[in-house]
KOLTI-392342 format. One record per residue (C-alpha): y, z, x; residue in one letter. Coordinates in steps of 0.25 Angstrom, whole numbers, plus 5000, padded with zeros to 4 digits. Last residue first. Layout:
<pts>
+------+------+------+------+
|   py |   pz |   px | code |
+------+------+------+------+
|    Y |    Z |    X |    A |
...
+------+------+------+------+
</pts>
This chain:
<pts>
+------+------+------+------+
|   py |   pz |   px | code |
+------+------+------+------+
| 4850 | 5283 | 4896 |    X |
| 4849 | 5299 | 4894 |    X |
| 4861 | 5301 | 4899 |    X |
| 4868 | 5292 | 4889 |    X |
| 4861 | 5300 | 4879 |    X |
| 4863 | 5312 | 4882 |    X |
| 4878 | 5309 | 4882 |    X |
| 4878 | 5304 | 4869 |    X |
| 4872 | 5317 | 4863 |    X |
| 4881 | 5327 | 4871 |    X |
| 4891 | 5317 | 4864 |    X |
| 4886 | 5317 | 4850 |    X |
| 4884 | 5334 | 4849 |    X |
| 4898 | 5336 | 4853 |    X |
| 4903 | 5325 | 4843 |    X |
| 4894 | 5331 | 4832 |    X |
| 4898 | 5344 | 4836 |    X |
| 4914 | 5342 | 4836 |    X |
| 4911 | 5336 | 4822 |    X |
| 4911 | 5350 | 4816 |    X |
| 4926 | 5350 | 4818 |    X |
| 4936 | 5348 | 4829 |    X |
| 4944 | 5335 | 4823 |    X |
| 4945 | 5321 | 4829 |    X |
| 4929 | 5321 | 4837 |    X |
| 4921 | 5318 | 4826 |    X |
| 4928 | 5309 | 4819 |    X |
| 4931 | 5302 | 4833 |    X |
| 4918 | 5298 | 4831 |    X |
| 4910 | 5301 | 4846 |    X |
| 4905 | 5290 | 4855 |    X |
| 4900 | 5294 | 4870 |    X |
| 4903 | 5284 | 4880 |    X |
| 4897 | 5279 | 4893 |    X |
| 4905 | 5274 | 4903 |    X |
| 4902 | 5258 | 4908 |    X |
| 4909 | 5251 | 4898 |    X |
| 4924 | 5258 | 4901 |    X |
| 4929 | 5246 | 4910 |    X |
| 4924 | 5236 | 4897 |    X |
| 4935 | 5242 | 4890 |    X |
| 4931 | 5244 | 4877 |    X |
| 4938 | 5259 | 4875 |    X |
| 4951 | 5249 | 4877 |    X |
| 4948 | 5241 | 4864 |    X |
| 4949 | 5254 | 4856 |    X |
| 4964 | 5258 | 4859 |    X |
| 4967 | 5242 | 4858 |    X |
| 4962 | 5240 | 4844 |    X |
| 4949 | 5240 | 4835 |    X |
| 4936 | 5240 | 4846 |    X |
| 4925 | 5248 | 4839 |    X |
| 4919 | 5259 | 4847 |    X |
| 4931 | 5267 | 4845 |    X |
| 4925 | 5272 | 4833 |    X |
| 4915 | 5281 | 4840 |    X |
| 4928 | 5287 | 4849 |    X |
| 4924 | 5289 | 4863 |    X |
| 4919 | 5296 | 4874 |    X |
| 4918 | 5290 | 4887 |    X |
| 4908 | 5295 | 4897 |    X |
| 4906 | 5298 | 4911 |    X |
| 4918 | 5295 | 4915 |    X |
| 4923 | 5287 | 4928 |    X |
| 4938 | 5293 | 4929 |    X |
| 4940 | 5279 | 4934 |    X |
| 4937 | 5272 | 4921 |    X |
| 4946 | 5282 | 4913 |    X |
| 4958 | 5279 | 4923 |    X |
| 4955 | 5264 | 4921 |    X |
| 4953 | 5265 | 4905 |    X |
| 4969 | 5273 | 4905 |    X |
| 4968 | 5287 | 4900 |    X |
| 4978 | 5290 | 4888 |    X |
| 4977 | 5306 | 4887 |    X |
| 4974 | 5316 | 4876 |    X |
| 4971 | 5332 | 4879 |    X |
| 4978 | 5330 | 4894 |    X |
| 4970 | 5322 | 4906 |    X |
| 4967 | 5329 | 4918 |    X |
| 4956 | 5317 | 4923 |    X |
| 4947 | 5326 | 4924 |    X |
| 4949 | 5334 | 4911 |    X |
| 4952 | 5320 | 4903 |    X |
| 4938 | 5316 | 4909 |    X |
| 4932 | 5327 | 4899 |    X |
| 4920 | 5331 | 4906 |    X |
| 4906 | 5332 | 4898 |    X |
| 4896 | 5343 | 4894 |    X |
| 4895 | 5343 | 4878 |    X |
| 4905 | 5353 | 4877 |    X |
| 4915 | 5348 | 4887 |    X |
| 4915 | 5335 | 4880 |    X |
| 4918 | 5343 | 4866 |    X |
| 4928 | 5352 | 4873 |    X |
| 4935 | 5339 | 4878 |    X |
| 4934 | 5333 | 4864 |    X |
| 4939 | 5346 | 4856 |    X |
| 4951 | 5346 | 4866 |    X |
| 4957 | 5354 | 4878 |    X |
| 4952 | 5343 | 4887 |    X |
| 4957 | 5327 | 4885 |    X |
| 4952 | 5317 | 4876 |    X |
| 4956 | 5302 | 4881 |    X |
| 4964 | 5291 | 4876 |    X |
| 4961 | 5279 | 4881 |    X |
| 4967 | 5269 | 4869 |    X |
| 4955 | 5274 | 4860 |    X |
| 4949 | 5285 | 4864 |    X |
| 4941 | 5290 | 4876 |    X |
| 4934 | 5303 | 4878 |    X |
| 4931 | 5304 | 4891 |    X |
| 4918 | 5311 | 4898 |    X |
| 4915 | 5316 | 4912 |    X |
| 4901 | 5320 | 4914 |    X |
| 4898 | 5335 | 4914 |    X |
| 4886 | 5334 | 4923 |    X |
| 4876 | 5337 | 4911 |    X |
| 4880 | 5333 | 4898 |    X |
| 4879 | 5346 | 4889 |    X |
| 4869 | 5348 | 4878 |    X |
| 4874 | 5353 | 4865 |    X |
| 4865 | 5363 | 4859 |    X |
| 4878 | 5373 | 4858 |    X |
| 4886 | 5364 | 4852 |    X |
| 4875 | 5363 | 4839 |    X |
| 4874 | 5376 | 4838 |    X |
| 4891 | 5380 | 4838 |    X |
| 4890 | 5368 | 4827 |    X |
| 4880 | 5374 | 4819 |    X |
| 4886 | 5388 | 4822 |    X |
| 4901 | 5383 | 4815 |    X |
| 4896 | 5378 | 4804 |    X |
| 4888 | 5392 | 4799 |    X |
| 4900 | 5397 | 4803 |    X |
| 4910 | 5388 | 4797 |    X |
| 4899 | 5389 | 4784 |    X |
| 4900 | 5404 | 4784 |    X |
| 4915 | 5403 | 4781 |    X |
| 4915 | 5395 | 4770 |    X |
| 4927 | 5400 | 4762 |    X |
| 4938 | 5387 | 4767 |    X |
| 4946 | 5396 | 4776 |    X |
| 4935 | 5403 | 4781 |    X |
| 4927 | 5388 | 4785 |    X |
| 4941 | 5383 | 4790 |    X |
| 4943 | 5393 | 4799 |    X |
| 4931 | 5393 | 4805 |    X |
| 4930 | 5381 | 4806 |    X |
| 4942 | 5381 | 4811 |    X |
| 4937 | 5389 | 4824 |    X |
| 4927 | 5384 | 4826 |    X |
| 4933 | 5369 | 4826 |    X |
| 4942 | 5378 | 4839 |    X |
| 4930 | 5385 | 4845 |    X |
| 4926 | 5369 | 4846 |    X |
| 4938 | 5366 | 4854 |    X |
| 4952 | 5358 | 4850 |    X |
| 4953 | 5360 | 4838 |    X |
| 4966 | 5353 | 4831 |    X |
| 4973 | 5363 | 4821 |    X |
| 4967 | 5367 | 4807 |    X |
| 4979 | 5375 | 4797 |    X |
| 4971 | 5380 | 4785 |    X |
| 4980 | 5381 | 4773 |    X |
| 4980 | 5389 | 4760 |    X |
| 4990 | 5381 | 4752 |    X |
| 5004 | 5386 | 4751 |    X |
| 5010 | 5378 | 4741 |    X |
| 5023 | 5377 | 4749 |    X |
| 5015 | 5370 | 4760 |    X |
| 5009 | 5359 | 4755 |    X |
| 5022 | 5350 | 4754 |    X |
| 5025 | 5354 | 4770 |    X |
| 5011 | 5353 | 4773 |    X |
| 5010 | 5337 | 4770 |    X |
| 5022 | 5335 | 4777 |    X |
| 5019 | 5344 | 4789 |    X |
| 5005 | 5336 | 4791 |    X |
| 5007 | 5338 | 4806 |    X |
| 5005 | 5352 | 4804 |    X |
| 4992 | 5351 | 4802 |    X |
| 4985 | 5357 | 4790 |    X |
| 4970 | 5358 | 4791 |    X |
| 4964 | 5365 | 4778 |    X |
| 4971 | 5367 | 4765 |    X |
| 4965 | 5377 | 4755 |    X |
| 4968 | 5380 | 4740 |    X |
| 4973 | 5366 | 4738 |    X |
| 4981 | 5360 | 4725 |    X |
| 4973 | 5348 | 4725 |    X |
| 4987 | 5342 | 4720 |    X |
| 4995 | 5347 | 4731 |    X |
| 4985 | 5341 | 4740 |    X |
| 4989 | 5327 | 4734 |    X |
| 5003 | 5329 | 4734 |    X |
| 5002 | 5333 | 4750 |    X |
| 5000 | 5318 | 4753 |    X |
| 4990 | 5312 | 4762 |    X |
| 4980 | 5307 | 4754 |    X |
| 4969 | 5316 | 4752 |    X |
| 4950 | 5314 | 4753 |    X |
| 4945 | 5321 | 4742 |    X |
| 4928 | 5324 | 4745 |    X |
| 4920 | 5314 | 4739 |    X |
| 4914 | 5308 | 4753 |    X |
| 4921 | 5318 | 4762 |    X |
| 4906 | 5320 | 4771 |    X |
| 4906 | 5305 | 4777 |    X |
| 4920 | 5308 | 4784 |    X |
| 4916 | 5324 | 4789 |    X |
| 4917 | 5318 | 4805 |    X |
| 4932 | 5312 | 4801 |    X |
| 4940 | 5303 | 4808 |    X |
| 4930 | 5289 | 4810 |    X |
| 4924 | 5293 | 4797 |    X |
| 4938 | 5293 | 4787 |    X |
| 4934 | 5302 | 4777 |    X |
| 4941 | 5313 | 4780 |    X |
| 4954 | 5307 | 4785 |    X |
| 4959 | 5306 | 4772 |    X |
| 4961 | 5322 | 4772 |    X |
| 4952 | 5329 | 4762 |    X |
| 4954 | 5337 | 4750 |    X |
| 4949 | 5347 | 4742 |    X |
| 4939 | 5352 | 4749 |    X |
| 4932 | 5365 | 4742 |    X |
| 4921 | 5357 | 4733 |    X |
| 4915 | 5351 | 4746 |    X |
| 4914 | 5365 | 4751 |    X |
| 4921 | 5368 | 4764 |    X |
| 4916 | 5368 | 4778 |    X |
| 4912 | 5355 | 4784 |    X |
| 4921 | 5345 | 4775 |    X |
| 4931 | 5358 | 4778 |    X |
| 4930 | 5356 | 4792 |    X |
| 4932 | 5341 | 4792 |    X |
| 4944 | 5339 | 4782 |    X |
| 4950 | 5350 | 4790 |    X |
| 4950 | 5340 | 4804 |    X |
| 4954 | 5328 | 4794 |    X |
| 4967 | 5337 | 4792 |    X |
| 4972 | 5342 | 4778 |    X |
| 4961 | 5347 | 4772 |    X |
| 4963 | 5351 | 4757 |    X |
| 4954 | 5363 | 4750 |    X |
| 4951 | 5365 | 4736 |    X |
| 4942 | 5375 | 4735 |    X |
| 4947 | 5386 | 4743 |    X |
| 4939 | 5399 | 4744 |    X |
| 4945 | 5410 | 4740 |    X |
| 4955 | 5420 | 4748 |    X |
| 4953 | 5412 | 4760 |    X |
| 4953 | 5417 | 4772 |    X |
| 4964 | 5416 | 4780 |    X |
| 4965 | 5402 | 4791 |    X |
| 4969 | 5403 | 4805 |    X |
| 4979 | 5393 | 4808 |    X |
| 4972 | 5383 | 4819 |    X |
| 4984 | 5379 | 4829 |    X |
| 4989 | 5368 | 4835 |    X |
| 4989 | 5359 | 4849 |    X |
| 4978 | 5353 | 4845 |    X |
| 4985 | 5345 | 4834 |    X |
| 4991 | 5335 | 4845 |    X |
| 4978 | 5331 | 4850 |    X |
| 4975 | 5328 | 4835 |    X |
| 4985 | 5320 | 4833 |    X |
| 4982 | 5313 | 4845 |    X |
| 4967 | 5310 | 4840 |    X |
| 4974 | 5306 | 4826 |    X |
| 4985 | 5297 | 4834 |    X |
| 4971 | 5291 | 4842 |    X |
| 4964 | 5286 | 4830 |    X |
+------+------+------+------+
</pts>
C-alpha cells in the first residue's frame, strides 16, 4: 500500500499531455493506469472501454470497483492489448516503458494522464478525458455537480490542525491533492506546522507532541495486519479523534475527491456536535 502512495508522490512531478480531438469516437478504448480506469468508468460508454487495468476491481484501490462488473479487466502484457487492437489508449506512464516500448510502433491514439495534484488539475483531465473519448458535455455536466457540491461544503471553524497518518507514520505533506483537500474543508495540515516535505516518516512521540486535532486515516487500516498497522493502535494516539477516508477514494484525483471532501466536513460535524 505504501509503495503505490510513493509511487504516486513520485508521478506528481509529471506532466498532463494535451489530448487532440478525436477524429471519430473511439470504441475500443484501454486504460492503462487505475487513475484512467476511473475517468473513463465516469465518462465513457460502457460499450467504448475496451479494457480495464487489474486494479479496477479491487475495492480497497478503486472508487468505481462495484461499477466494473462485466467490463474486461487486462493482464499485464502488451499481447493482450495488441489483440483488442485499440483506437484510444488512456493513462500511459512512463514507468510502464516496457509495455509502451511494444505498443508504440502501432501508433495508438494515446492520452498521457500525470499525478493531480489540485482539484483545477482532476478538472482539467476531465476535461481532457471527456474530449478525447467524444463526451464532452458529460465532463461539463460532471464537472458542475462536483464544483456544486464543493461549494456547499462547510468549513470547520478554528482551522483545527489535522494529520493524515498512514501505516508505518507516514504523513501527507502540502502541495498534494490531500493537503488541498484539508484545506478545503477548513483544517491545517500538521505537516505545514511542523515543515514537513510531500511524504515524511513522523515518529508517534513527535506526532503526539504536535497535539492535533484530528488524525485522518486509511479506512482499511482499521484492521491490525502487520507492523505498519499495529502502530496506528498505539494506545498513546487513543485520545485524538480520527476521521476514516478509503484510500480508494483518496489514491487517484478523480470524482472520489468529492466524496472524501464531503465525508470529512461530515465527520467533523459530528465529532463537534458530541
Amino acid at each position: 500500500m505504501m509503495r503505490r502512495r510513493l509511487l504516486s508522490i513520485l508521478l506528481a512531478l509529471g506532466a498532463t499531455a494535451a489530448a487532440p480531438p478525436p477524429a471519430h469516437t473511439p470504441r475500443r478504448i484501454v486504460s492503462l493506469n487505475l487513475c484512467a480506469d476511473q475517468l473513463l468508468v465516469d465518462l465513457a460508454d460502457r460499450g467504448q472501454i475496451a479494457g480495464l487495468t487489474r486494479n479496477a476491481p479491487d475495492a480497497e484501490m478503486s472508487a468505481v470497483a462495484a461499477r466494473t462488473r462485466g467490463l474486461h479487466i487486462l493482464g499485464q502484457s502488451a499481447e493482450e492489448i495488441l489483440a483488442i487492437d485499440p483506437d484510444l489508449i488512456v493513462g500511459a506512464p512512463s514507468f510502464q516503458g516496457g509495455m509502451m516500448a511494444v505498443l508504440a510502433p502501432h501508433h495508438y491514439p494515446v492520452v498521457d494522464l500525470a499525478w493531480a495534484n489540485s482539484y483545477a488539475d482532476i478538472v482539467a483531465q476531465i476535461r481532457q478525458v471527456a474530449r478525447a473519448i467524444g463526451h464532452p458535455a458529460r465532463g461539463e455536466a460532471l464537472i458542475a455537480r462536483m464544483n456544486r457540491d464543493l461549494a456547499a461544503l462547510p468549513r470547520a471553524p478554528g482551522h483545527p490542525v489535522a494529520a493524515y497518518y498512514q501505516r508505518r507514520g507516514y504523513m501527507t505533506g502540502t502541495g498534494t491533492l490531500v493537503d488541498e483537500m484539508m484545506t478545503r474543508v477548513g483544517l491545517t495540515n500538521l505537516a505545514a506546522k511542523l515543515g514537513k516535505p510531500v511524504l515524511s516518516q513522523v515518529s508517534l512521540e513527535e506526532l503526539v507532541a504536535a497535539k492535533p486535532d484530528y488524525l485522518i486515516v486509511e479506512t482499511g487500516s482499521e484492521r491490525i495486519v502487520d507492523q505498519g498497522t499495529e502502530m496506528l493502535h498505539h494506545p498513546i494516539l487513543a485520545r485524538i479523534p480520527r476521521l476514516r477516508l478509503p484510500q480508494a477514494w483518496t489514491v487517484c484525483g478523480g470524482p472520489a475527491y468529492v466524496l472524501a471532501a464531503q465525508s470529512l466536513a461530515r465527520q467533523i460535524a459530528a465529532t463537534r456536535a458530541r
